[in-house]
BAFI-3210 file (N, C-alpha, C; in Angstrom, 3 decimals, decimal comma, padded with zeros to 6 digits):
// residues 221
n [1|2|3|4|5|6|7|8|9|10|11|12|13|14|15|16|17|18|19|20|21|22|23|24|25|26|27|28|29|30|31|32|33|34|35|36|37|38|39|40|41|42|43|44|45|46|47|48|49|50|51|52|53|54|55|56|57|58|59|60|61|62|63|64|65|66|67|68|69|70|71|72|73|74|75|76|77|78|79|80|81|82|83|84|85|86|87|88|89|90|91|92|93|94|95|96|97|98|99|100|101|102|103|104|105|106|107|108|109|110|111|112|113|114|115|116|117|118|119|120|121|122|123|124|125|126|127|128|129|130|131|132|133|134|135|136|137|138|139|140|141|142|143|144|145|146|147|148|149|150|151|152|153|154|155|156|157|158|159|160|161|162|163|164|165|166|167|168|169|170|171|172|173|174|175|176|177|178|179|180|181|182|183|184|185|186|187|188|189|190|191|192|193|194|195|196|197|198|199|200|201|202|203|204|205|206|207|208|209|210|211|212|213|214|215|216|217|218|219|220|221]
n.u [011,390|009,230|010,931|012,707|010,409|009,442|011,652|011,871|009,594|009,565|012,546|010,741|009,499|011,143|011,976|009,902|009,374|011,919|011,808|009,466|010,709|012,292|010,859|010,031|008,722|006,984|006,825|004,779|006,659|005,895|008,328|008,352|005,941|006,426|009,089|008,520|006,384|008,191|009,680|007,688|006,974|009,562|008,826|006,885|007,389|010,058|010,002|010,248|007,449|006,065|002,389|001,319|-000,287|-001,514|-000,994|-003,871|-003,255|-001,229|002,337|004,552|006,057|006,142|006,587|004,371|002,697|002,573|-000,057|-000,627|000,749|-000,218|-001,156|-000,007|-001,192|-000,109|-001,419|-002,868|-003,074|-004,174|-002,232|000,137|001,879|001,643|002,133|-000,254|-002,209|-004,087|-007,482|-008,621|-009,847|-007,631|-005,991|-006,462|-005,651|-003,913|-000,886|001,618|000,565|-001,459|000,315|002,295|000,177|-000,779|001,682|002,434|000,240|000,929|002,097|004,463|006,123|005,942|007,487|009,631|010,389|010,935|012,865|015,128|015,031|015,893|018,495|019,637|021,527|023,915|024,516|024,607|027,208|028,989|028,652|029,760|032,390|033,259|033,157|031,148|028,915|026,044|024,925|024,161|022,108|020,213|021,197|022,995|026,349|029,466|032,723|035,001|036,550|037,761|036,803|034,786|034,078|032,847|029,984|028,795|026,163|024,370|024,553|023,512|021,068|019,982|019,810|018,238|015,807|015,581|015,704|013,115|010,849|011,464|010,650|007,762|007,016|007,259|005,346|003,259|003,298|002,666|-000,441|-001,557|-001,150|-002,743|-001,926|-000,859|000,007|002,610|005,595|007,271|006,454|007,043|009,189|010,651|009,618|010,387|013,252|013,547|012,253|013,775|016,314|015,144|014,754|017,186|018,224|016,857|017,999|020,439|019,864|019,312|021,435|024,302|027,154|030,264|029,374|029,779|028,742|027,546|027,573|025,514|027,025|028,841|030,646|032,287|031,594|032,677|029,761]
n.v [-090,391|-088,520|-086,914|-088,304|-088,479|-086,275|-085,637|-086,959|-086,178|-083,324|-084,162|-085,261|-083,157|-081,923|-083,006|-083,050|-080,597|-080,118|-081,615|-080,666|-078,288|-079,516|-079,764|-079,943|-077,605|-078,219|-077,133|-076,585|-075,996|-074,610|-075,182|-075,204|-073,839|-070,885|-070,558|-070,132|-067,783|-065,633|-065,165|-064,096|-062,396|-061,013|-060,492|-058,545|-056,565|-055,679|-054,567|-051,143|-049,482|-051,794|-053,191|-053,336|-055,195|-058,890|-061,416|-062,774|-064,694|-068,082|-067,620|-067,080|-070,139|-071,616|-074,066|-076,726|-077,540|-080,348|-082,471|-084,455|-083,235|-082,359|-079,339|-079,232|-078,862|-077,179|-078,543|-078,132|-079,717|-080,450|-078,838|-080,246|-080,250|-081,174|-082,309|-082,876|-083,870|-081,753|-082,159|-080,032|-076,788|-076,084|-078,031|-077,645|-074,880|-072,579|-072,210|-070,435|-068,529|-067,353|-066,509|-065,135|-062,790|-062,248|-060,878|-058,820|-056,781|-055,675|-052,375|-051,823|-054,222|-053,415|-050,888|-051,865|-053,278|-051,139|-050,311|-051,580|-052,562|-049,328|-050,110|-051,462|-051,311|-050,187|-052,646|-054,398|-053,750|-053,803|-056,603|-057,861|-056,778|-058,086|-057,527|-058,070|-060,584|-063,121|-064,674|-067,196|-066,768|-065,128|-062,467|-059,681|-060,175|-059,126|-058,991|-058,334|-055,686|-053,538|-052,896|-052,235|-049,445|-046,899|-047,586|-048,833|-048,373|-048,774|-051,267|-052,218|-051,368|-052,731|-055,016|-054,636|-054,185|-056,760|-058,317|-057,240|-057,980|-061,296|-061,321|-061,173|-062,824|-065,029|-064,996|-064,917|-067,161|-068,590|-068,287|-068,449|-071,046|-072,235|-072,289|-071,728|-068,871|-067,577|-066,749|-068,985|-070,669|-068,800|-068,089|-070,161|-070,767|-068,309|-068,619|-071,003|-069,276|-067,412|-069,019|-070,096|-068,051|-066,850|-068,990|-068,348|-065,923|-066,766|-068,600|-066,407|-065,376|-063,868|-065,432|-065,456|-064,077|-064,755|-066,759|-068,261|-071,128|-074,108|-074,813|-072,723|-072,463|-070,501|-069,734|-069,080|-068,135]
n.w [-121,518|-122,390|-123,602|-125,448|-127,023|-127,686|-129,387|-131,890|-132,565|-133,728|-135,132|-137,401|-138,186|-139,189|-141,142|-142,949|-143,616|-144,804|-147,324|-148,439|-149,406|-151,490|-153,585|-156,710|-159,253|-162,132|-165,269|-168,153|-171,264|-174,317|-176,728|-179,510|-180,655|-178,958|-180,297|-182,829|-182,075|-181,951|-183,489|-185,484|-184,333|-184,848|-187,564|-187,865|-185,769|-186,296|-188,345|-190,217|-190,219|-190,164|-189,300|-186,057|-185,342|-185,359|-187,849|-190,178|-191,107|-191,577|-190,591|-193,722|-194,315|-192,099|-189,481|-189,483|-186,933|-184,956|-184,475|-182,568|-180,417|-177,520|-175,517|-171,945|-168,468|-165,407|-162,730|-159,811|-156,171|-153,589|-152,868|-153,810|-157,032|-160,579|-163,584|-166,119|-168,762|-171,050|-172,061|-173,471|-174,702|-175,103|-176,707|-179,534|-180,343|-181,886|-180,588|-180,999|-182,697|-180,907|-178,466|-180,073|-180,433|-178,242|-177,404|-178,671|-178,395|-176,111|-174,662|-173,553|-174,538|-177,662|-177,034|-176,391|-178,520|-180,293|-179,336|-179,823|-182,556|-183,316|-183,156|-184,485|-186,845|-185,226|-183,862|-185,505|-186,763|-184,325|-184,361|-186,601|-186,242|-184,360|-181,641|-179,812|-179,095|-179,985|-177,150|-175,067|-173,339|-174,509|-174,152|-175,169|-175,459|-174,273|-176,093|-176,762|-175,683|-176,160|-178,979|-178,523|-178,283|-177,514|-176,951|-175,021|-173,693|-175,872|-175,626|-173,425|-173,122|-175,475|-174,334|-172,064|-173,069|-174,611|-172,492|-171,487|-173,146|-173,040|-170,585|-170,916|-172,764|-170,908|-169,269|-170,614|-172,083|-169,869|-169,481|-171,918|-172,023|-169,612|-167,207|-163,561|-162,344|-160,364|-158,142|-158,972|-161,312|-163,018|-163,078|-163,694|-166,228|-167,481|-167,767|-169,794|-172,081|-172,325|-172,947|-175,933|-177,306|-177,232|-178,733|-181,184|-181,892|-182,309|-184,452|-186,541|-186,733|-188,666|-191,099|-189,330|-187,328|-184,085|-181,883|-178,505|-177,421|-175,768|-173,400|-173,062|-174,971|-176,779|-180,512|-184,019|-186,472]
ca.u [010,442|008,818|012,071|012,623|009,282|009,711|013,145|011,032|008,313|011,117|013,035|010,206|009,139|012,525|012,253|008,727|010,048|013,118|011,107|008,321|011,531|012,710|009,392|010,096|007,759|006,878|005,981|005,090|007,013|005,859|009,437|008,385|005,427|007,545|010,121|007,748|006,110|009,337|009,852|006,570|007,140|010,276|008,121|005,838|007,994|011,024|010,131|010,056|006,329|004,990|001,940|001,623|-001,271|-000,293|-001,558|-004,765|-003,117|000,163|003,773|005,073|007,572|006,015|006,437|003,007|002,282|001,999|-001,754|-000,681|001,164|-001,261|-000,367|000,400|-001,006|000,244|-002,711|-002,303|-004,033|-003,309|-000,588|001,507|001,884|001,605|001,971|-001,527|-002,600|-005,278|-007,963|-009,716|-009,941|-006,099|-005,507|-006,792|-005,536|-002,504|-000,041|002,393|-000,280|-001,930|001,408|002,287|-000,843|-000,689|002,737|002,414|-000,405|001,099|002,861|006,380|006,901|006,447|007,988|010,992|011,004|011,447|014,586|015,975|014,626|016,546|019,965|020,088|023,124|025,429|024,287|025,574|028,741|029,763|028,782|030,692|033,581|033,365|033,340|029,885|028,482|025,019|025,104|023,589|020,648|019,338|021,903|024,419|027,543|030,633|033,859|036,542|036,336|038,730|036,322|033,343|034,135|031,512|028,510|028,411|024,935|023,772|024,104|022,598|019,866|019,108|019,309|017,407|014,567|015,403|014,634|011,601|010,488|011,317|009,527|006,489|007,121|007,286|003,762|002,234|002,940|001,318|-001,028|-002,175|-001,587|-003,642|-000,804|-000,852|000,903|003,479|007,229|008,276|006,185|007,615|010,829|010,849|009,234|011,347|014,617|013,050|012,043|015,351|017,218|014,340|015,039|018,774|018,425|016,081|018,521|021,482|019,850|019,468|022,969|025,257|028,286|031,374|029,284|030,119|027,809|027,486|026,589|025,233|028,243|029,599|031,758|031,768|032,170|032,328|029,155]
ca.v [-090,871|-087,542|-085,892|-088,553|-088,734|-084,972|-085,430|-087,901|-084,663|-082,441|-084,759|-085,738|-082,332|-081,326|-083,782|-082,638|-079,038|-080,240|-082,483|-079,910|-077,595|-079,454|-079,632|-079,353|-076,813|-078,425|-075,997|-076,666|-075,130|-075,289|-074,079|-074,975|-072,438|-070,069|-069,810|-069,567|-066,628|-064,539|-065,313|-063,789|-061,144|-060,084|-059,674|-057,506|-054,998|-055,328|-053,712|-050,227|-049,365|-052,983|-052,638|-054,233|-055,846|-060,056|-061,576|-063,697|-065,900|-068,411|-066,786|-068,062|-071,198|-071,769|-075,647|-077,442|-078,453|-082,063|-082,468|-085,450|-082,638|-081,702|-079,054|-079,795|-078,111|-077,274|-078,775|-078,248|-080,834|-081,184|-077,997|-081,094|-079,824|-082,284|-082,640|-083,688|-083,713|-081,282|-082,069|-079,216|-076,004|-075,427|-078,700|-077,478|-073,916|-072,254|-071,394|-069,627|-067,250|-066,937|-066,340|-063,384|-061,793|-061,195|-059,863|-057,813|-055,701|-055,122|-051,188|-052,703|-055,228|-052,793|-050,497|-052,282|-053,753|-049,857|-049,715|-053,227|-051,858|-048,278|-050,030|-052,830|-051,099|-050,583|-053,831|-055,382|-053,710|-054,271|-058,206|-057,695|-056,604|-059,037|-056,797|-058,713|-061,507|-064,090|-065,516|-068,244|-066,642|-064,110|-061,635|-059,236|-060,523|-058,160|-059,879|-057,540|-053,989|-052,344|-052,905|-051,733|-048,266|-045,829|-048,112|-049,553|-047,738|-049,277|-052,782|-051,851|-051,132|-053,715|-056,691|-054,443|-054,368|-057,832|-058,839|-056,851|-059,326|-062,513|-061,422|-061,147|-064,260|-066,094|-064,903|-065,256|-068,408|-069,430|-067,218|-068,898|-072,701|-072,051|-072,462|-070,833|-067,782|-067,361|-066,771|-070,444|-070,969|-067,908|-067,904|-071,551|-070,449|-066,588|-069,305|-071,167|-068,058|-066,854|-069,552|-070,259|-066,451|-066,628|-070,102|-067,767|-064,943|-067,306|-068,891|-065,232|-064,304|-063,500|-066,026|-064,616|-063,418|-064,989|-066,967|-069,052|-072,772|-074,262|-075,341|-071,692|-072,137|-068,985|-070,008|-068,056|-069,051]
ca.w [-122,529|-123,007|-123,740|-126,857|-127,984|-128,518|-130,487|-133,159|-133,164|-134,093|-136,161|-138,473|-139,152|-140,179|-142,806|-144,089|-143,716|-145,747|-148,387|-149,218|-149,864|-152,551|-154,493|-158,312|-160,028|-163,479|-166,255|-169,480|-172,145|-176,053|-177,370|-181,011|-180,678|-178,230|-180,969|-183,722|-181,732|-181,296|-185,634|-185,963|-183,273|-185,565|-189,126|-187,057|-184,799|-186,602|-189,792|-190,190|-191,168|-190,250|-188,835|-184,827|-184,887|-185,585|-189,531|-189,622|-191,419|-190,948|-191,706|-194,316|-193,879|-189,932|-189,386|-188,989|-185,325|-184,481|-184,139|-181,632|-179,398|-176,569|-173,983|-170,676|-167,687|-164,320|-161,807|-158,411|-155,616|-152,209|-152,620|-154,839|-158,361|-160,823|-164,484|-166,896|-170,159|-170,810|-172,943|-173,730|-176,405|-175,450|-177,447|-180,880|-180,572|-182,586|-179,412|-181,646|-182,922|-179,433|-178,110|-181,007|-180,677|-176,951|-177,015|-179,935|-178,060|-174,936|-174,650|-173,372|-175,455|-178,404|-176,934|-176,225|-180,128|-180,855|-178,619|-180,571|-183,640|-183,515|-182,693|-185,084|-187,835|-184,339|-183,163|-186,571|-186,915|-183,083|-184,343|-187,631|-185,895|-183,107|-180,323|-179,206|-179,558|-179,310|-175,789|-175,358|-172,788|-175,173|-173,934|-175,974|-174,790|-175,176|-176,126|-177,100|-175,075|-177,280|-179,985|-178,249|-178,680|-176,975|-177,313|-173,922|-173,657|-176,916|-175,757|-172,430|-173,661|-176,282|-173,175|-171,156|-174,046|-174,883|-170,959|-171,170|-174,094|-172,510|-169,375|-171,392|-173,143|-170,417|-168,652|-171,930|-171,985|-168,852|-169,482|-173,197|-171,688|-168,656|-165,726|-162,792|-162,199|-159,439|-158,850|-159,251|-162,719|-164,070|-163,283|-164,713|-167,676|-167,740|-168,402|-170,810|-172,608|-172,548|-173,977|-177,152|-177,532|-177,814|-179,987|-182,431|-182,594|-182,878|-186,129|-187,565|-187,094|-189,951|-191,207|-189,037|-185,988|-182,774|-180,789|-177,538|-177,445|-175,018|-173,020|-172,953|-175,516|-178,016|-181,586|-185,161|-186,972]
c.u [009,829|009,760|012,320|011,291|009,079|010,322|012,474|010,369|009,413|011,706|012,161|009,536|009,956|012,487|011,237|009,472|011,017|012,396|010,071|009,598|011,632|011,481|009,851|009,036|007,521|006,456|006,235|005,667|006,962|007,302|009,312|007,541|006,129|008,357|009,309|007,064|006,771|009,765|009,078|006,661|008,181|009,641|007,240|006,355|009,301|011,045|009,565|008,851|004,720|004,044|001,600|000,557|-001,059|-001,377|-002,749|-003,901|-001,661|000,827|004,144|005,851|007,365|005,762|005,239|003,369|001,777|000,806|-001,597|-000,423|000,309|-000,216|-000,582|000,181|-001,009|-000,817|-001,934|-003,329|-003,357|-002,339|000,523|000,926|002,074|001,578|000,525|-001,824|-003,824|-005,838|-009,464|-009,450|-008,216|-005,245|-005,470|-006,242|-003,891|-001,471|000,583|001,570|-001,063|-000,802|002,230|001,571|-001,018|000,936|002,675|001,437|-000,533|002,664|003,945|006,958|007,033|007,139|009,781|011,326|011,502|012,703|015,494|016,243|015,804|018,145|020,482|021,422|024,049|025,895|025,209|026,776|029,196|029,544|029,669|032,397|034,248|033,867|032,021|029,860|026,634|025,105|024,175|021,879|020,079|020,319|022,429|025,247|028,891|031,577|034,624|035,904|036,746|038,124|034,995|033,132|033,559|029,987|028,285|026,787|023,869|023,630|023,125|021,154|019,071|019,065|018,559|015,946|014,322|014,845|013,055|010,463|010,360|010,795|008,120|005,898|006,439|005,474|003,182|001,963|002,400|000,227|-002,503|-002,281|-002,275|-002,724|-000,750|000,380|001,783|004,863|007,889|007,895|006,659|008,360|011,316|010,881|010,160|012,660|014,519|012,954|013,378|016,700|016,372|015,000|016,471|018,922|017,591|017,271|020,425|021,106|019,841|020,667|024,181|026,559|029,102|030,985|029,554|029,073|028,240|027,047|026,218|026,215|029,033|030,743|031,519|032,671|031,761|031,123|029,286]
c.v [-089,703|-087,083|-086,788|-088,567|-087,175|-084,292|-086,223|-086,662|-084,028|-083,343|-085,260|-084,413|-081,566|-081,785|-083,636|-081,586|-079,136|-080,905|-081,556|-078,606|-077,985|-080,027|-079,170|-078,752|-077,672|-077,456|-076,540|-075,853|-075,480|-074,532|-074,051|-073,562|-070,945|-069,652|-069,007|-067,963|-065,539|-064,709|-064,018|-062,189|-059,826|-059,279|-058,832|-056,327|-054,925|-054,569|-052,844|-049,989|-050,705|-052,436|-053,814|-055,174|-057,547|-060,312|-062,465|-065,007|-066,345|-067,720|-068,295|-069,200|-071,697|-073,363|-076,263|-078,084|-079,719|-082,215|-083,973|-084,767|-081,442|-080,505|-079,415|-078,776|-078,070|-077,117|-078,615|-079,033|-081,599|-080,092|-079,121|-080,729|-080,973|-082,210|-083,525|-083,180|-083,250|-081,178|-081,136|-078,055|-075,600|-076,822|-078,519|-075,948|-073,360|-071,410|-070,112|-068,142|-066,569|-065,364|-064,490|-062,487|-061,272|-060,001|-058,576|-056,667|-055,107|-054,155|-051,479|-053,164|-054,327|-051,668|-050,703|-053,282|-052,464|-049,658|-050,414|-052,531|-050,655|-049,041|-050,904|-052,352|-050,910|-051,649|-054,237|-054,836|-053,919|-056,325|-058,382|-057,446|-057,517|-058,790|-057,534|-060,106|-062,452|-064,805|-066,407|-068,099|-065,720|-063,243|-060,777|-059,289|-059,601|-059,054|-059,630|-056,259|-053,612|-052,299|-052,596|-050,341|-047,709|-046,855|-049,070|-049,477|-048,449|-050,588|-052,835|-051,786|-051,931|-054,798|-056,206|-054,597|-055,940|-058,772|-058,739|-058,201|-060,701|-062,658|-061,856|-062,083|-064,629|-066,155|-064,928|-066,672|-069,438|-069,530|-068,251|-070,401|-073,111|-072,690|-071,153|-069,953|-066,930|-067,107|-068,017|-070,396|-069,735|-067,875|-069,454|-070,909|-068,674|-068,065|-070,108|-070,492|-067,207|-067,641|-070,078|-068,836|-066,579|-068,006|-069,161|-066,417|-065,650|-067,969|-067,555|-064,598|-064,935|-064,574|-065,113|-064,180|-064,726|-065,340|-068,474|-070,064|-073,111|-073,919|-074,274|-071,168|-070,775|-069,635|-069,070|-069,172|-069,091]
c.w [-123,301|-123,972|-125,671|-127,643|-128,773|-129,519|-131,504|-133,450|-134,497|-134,971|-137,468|-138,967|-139,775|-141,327|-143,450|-144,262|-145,125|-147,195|-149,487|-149,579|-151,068|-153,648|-155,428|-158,954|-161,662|-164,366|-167,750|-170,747|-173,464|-176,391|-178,952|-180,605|-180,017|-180,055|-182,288|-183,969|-181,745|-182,843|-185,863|-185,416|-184,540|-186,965|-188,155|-186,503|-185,030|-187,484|-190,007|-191,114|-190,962|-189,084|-187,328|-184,538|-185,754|-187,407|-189,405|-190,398|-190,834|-191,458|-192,527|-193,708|-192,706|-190,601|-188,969|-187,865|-185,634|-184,264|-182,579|-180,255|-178,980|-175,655|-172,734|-169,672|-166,145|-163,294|-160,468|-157,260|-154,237|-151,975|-153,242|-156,245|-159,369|-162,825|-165,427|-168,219|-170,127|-171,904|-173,017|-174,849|-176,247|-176,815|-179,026|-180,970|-181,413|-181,652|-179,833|-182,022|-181,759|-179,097|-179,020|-180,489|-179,476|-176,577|-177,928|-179,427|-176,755|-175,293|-174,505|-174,409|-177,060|-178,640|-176,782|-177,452|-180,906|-180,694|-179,860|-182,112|-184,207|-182,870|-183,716|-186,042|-186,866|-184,248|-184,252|-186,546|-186,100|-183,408|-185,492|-186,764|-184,580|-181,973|-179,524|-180,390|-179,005|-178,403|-176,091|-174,016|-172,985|-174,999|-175,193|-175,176|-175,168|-174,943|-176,367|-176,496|-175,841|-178,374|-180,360|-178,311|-177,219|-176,687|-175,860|-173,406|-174,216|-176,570|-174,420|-172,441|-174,406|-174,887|-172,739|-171,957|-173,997|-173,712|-170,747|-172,252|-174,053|-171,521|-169,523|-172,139|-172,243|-169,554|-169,434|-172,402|-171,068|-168,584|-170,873|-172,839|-170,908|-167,881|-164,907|-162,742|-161,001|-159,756|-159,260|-160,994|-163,329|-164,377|-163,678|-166,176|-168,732|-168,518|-169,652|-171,880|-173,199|-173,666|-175,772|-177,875|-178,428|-179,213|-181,166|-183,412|-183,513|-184,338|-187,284|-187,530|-188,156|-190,210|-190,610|-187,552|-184,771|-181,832|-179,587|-177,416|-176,094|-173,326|-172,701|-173,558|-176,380|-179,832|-182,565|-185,790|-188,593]
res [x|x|x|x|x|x|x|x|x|x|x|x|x|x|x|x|x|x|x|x|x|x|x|x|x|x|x|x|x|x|x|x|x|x|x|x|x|x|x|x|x|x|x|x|x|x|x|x|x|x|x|x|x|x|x|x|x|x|x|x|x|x|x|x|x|x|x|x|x|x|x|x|x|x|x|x|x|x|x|x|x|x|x|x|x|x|x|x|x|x|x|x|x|x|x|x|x|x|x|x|x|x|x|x|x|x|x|x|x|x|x|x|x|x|x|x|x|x|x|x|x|x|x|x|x|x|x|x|x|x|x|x|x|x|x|x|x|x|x|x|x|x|x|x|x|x|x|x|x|x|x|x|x|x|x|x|x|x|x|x|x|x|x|x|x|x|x|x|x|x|x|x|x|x|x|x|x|x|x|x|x|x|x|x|x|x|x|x|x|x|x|x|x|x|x|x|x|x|x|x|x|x|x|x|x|x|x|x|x|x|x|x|x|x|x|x|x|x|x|x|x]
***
């Protein structure tokens, strides 16, 4: 009697054990503002001379926010995480410009728009020549060796910048929506981050260059 009443013990905390494993993290992700931010990011630390600090006003052409679309933030209660609509000053605020204005004044991130920055005429001719290409998770993807020359360095370098950038994304954005800050919500929000990223650079690339769809296919755009 003991002996099974012990195997029920044991058997039912395997299955909490196992249950509170697969616990889904929710995180909210604005990807309009997100992308908007990483637009804004480029007139700012892409252009030789611009100055780093973000504009008071909108960029041109930025798509008006939904005034209906609240953010969403990650409550926690009980240790169960939970999805809610939060009505407070994050509902009226301009994410996108938030979102700019903290990356734009952290040392990394403009440091690692310098790296991006100083590579961009290789960058294009290795995409011109279609030795690389736009991946589809922010990456530089190489796709012909024989056409990569010497520059193995050069692309090295821009992902490693470009990582540093979506890192900073992504804690900026938990950061500006008010979500807690751990490894699950980041590394939610890091992938997120990553693919807004690569959808931003894939709309700025050139007729002819070579990018990644979802799906992994690689097409000319």
């Amino acid at each position: 009697m003991k002996k099974t009443f012990s195997r029920s013990i044991v058997t039912g905390l395997c299955a909490l054990l196992a249950a509170c494993a697969f616990i889904t993290v929710n995180v909210y992700f604005p990807e309009k503002d997100v992308k908007q931010a990483y637009k804004s990011l480029d007139e700012m630390l892409l252009k030789q001379g611009e100055k780093t600090t973000p504009p008071e006003t909108t960029p041109p052409g930025e798509v008006p926010k939904d005034p209906e679309q609240k953010p969403v933030s990650l409550l926690k209660h009980k240790d169960v995480f939970s999805m809610a609509f939060v009505q407070n000053a994050y509902a009226e605020q301009d994410i996108a410009k938030e979102l700019a204005k903290e990356l734009s004044q952290m040392p990394e991130v403009q440091k690692a728009y310098a790296e991006i920055r100083a590579h961009i005429p290789e960058l294009n001719a290795l995409r011109d020549s279609g030795a690389v290409g736009e991946g589809n998770s922010g990456k530089i993807e190489i796709l012909d060796k024989t056409k990569l020359g010497n520059n193995q360095a050069l692309v090295d370098a821009t992902n490693n910048a470009r990582k540093t950038v979506i890192f900073a994304m992504a804690k900026a954005t938990l950061k500006v929506t008010g979500q807690p800050e751990n490894d699950k919500t980041i590394k939610q929000a890091r992938i997120d981050a990553a693919k807004t990223y690569a959808s931003v650079r894939q709309e700025k690339a050139k007729p002819g260059w070579f990018i990644q769809l979802s799906n992994g296919r690689w097409v000319q755009k």
